[in-house]
N, C-alpha and C positions, 0 to 999 in steps of 0.2 A: 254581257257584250257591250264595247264601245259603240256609242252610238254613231253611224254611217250616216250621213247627209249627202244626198247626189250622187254627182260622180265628178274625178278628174276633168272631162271633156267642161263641165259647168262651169269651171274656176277661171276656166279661161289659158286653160296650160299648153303648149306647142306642141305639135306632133311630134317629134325628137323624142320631148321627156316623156311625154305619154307613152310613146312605145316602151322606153326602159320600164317606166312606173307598174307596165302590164308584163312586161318578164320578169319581172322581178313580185309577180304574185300579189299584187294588191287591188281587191275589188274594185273598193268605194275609198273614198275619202273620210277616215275621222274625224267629227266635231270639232278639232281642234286646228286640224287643213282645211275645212271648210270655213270658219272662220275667220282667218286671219290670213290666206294666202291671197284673197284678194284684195286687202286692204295693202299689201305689200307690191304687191303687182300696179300698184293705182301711185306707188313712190311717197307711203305715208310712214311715219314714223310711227313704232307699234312697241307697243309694251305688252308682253305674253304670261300672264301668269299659269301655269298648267306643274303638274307633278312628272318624275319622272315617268317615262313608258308611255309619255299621250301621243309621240308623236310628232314632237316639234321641231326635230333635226330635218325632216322633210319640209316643214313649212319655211325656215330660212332655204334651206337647200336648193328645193325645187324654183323660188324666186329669182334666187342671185343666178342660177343658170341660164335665165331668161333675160332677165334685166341686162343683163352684162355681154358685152361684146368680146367673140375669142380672138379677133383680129385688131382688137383695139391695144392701146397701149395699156400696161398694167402694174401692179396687181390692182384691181377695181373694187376688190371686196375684202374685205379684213373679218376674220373669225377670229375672235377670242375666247380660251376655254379656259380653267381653272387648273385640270390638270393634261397631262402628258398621253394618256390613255384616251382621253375625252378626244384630244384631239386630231389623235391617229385614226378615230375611231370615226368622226366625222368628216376627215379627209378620203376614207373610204367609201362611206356613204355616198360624196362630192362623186365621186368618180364612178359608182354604182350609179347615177339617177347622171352621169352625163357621157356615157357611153357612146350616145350616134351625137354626140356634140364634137367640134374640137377642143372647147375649153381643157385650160390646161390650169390642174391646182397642186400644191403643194404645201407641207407639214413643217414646222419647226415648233423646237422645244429642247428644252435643258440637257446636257449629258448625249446630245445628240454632234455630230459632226458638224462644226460650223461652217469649215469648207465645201461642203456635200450642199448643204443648204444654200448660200452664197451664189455656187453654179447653178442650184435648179433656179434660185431666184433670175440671174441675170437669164438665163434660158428663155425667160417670159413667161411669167404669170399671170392667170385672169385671179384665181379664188385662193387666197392665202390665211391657212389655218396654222393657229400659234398659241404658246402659252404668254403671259403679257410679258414675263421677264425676258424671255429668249426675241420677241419681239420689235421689244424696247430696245434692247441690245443692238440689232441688226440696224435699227433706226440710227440708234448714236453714232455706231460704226460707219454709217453711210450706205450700207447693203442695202438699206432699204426705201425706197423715195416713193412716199404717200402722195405725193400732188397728185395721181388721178385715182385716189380711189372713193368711191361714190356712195359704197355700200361698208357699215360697220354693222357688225353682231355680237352684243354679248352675251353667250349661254354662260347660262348657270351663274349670273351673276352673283344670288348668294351666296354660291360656295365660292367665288371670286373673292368675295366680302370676306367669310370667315377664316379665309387660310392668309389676307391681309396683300392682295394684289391691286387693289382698289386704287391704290396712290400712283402703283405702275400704269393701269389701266386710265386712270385721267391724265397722266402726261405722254402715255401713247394720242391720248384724243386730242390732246392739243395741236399735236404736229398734222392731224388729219383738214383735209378743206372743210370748212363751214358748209359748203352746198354738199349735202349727204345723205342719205338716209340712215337712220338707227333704228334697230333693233335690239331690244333685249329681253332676253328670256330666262325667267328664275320662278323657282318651286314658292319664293314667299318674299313677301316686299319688303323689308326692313326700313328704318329711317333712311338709312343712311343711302340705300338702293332709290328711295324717291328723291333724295337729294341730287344724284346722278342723274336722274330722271328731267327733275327742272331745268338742271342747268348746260345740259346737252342735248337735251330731244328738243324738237320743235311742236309742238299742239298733238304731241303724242296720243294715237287710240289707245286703248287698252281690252285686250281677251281675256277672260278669265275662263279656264276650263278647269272645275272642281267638282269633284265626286261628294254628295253629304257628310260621307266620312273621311274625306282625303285619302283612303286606300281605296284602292281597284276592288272593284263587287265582286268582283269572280274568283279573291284571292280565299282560302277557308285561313285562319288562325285560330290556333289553340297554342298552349306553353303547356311544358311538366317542370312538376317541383323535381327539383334534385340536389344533393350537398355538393356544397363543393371540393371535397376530393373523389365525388364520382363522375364527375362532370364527363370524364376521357369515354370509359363505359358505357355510362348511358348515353352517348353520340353515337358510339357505336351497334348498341341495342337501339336505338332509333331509327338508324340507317337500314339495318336488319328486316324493321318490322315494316318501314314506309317504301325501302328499294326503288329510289329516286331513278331516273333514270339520266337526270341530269340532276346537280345540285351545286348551290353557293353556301359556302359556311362562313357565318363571319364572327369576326374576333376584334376586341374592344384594344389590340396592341398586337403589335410583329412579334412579341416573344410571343406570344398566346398563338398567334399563327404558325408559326415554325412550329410549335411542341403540337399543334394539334396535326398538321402536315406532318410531324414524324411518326406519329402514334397510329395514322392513317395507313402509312408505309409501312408500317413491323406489322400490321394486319393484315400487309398483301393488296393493298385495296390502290389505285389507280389516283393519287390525290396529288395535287401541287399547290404550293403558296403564291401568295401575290404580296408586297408591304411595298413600302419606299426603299427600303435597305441593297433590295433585288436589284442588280443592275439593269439597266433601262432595255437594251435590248434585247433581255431575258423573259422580261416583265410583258413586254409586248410580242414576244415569240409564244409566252404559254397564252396568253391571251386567244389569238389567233388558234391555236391549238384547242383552247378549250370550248371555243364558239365552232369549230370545225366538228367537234366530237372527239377529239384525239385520246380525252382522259374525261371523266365526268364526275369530279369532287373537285371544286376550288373553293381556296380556305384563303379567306383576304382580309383584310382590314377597309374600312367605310373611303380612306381617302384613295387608297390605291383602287377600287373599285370602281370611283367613281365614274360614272358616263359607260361602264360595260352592258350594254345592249344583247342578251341571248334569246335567240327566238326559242320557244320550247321549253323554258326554261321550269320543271315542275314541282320544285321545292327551294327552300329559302331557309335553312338555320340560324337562329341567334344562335348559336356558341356561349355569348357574351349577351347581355340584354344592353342596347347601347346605352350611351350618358347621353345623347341629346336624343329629344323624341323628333327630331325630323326626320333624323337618320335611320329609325324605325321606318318610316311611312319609306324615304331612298332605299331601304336595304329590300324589302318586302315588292316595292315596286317592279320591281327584276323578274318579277312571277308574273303568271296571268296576264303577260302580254297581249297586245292584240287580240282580244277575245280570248283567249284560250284560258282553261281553268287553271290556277296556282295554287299552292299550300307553302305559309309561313308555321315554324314552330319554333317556339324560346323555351332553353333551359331557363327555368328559372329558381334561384337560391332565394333563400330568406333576405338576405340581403338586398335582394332585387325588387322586394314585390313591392313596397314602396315606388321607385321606377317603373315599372308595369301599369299599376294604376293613373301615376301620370300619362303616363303613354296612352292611355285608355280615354283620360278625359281629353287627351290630344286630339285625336282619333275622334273622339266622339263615339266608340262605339266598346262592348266588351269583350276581351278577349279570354275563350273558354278555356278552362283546367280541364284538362285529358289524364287519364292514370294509366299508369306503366301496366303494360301487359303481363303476364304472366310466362314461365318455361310452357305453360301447355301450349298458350297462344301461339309461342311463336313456333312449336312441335309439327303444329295444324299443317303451317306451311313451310317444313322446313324444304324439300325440294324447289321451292319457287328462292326460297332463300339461299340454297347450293346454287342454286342457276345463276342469280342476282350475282353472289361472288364472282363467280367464273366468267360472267360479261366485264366486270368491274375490277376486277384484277390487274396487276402489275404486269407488262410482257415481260418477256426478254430484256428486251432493249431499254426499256424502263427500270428494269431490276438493275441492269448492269449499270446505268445513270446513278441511279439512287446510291448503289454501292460503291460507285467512285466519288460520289459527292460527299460519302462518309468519311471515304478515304483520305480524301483532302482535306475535310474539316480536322481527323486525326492527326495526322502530317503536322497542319500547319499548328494546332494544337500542342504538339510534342516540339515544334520551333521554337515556338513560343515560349513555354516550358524550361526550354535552353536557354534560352538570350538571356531569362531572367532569372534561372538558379543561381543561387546565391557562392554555393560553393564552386560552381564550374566558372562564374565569371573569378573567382579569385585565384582558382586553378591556371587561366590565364592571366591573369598579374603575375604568377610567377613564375610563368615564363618570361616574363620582360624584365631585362636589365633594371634594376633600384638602389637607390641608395641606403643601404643598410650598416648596421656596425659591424666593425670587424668581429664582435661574437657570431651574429647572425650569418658573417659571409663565408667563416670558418665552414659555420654549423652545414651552410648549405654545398660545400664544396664536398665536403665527405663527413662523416660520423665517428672516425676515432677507430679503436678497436672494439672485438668483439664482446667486451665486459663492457661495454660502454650501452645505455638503453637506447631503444631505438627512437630517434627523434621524431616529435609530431609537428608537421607544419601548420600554417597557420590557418587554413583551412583545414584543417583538421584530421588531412590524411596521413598514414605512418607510415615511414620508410623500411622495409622491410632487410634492406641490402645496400651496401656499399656501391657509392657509384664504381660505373663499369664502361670504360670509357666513355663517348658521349652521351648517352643512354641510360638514364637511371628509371629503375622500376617501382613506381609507385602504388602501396595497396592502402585502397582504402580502409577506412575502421569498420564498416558493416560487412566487408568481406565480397565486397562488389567485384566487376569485374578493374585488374591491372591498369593504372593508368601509365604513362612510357611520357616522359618529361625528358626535356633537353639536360644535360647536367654538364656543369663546366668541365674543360678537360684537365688531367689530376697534373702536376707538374712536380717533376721528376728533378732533384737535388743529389749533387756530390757531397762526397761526406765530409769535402773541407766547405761547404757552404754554409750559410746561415739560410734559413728559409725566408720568403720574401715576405714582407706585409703580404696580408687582405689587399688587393684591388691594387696593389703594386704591379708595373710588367715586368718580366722576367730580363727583357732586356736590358733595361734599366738598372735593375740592383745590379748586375754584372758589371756595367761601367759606373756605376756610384761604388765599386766594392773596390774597382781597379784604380781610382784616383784618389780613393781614401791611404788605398797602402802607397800611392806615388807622394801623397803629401806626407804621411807619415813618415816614411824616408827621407825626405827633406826638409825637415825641422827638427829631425834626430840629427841630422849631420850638421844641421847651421848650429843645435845647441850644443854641438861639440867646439 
């Protein structure tokens, strides 16, 4: 269990948020709101170092709700998050813990509607959460005028740092007034985060809320060995044996998500992806979906996850054992929320175990090898395991999703396929007027008689038949289906004619044929 100190009423918190803080289910305060939410309350600048899941979206949260005026002019508080998720995600919170408030807050971030944004802002903002680049943006553009805002927060600065928003992030601060308070909050202090630190905070506190082993007590970890082209199977012999009832899988890349998110789906099983690739308001519609209970497998990658908060949440899969070990202690945090017990477990390869025992001297602590169960094992239970399916299953309405989503990806596949065959894009060059030799224009006008072979174009299909007025039918050489090509129209000759060149008009030789013979007659007579 987190350790509980007091209560709300102690901290000094207003009746408003205390009534939300008590419908919305929470006893006491964690160590980590007790802490620091009074030092924030008091207008001090705070440095918060805490992991994810302790808790600290409430200790900025529950302040700036108090601190800040909703009748005053605004936006008065600035939230910055690292990603897009993080900050919808906190934008909801804002508005969960300010319900009998009037404040009024609002979201932006990338790939989102700029004009949408623009009007909530001119509407009147008290608490404005952002990612720094869409941010900065609205700054430049003029949407957005920092002169009264009093209160900055940056979560997650870290990962602010390592996706490289840090440079955004200090010329957002510029434009802010000097008289302010700052906050920031990150899992680990980097140089470059104390650098931030000196040169923007004023005689900053600092919290520290760490567990001996920087994971959550209550989370159990163990790993299985497994190769890597069993990796698909044994997830799903996992899932089998453990029948999650919620669960996150994560994966070291979006291909590795997709493929493990379709392997999930041909099993029948209730799973969706999450990457950067996923359009934004898809990304944040399963989100919403998966924290509701809508489906319960999400298969994500460490960035697109980041900042997802699920209450209940009772298993954690490595898929993938990550590259960085913080991202072990972020991914596993997700579990054992709020008191409640969690289980992390890693596939892990030969490959891996090296990474493991890093992870382990990370950690500080060791993380136990479990061995695959047996067919009897899972025999034991196999009706708890028919149940687990059928809770966990695809509806309807998810099926037909899934199956139109194949659909499409086929389609546009078989587009695709087209634009770039080699011989259908040349199929079309010969439809188009060119310049060619009079052999070749012959060639392509008609084929001669029937002793004659049958010509192969240059794509390399063969003519099987004589053009037939406009309409010539062409077969290809594997015996495919007919293709039906424009063919010039044939032009018809009296027997006192001479036939026309190649690419000659017909009109023409007629009157070059009639002033040849008016000349010719006229220099016969002068030479008489």
């Amino acid at each position: 269990m987190r350790n509980m100190t007091g209560s709300f009423v102690d901290l000094g918190i207003s009746p408003p948020i205390l009534k939300d803080i008590e419908e919305m289910g929470y006893p006491a305060p964690p160590e980590i709101q007790s802490k620091a939410i009074p030092h924030i309350l008091n207008r001090q600048d705070l440095i918060v170092r805490a992991k994810t899941g302790s808790g600290k979206t409430a200790v900025f949260g529950v302040s700036l709700l108090q601190l800040t005026d909703a009748d005053a002019p605004g936006p008065q508080a600035l939230i910055l998050t690292p990603t897009r998720e993080l900050a919808v995600q906190v934008d909801n919170d804002l508005k969960q813990l300010g319900r009998h408030l009037k404040h009024k807050t609002t979201v932006v971030y990338g790939k989102h509607s700029m004009n949408a944004e623009v009007q909530a802002i001119r509407k009147g903002v008290t608490i404005l959460t952002g990612t720094p680049g869409r941010v900065y943006d609205h700054i430049e553009h003029g949407n957005l005028d920092t002169g009264n805002i009093r209160f900055l927060v940056l979560d997650e600065a870290d990962r602010m740092l390592d996706m490289g928003f840090i440079g955004q992030v200090e010329s957002i601060i510029r434009t802010l007034p000097r008289d302010r308070v700052t906050l920031l909050f990150s899992a680990t202090i980097p140089p470059e985060i104390e650098r931030i630190c000196a040169r923007y905070m004023k005689n900053p506190m600092t919290v520290e809320i760490e567990s001996p082993t920087k994971t959550v007590d209550t989370i159990r970890q163990c790993y299985y060995r497994v190769q890597p082209n069993e990796k698909l199977t044994r997830l799903n012999q996992l899932l089998l044996l453990m029948r999650p009832e919620s669960c996150m899988i994560f994966c070291n890349t979006k291909k590795a998500v997709d493929q493990v998110t379709r392997f999930l789906n041909k099993k029948g099983y209730g799973a969706q992806a999450l990457h950067g690739d996923i359009p934004q308001g898809r990304r944040l519609a399963t989100m919403q979906q998966f924290k509701k209970g809508g489906f319960h497998l999400l298969v994500a990658t460490d960035v697109a996850a980041r900042g997802i908060h699920v209450d209940d949440l009772s298993l954690v899969i490595n898929y993938d054992v990550p590259n960085e070990k913080d991202n072990y202690v972020h991914r596993i945090g997700r579990t054992g929320r709020a008191g409640h017990d969690g289980q992390a477990v890693s596939l892990v390869t030969t490959d891996d175990i090296m990474t493991l025992y890093e992870i382990e001297e990370h950690i500080g602590t060791q993380i136990d090898e479990a061995e695959w169960p047996d067919d009897a094992e899972l025999e034991k239970h196999s009706a708890e395991i028919e149940q687990w399916i059928r809770d966990h299953s695809l509806d309807e309405k998810q099926k037909a999703g899934a199956a139109k989503a194949g659909k499409t990806r086929t389609r546009r596949s078989r587009e695709k396929t087209s634009r770039l065959h080699p011989s259908k894009a040349k199929t079309a060059r010969e439809k188009r007027p060119a310049h060619k030799s009079p052999e070749k224009r012959a060639s392509a006008v008609g084929h001669g008689s029937s002793g004659t072979k049958p010509a192969r174009t240059r794509d390399g299909h063969v003519s099987g038949s004589k053009p037939a007025g406009r309409i010539r039918i062409v077969h290809t050489s594997d015996k495919a289906k007919p293709v039906y090509v424009a063919a010039k129209p044939t032009v018809i000759h009296t027997s006192g004619q001479e036939k026309p060149e190649c690419g000659a008009k017909p009109g023409n030789d007629g009157k070059k044929s009639l002033f040849k013979a008016l000349f010719s007659r006229l220099f016969s007579k002068w030479s008489k």
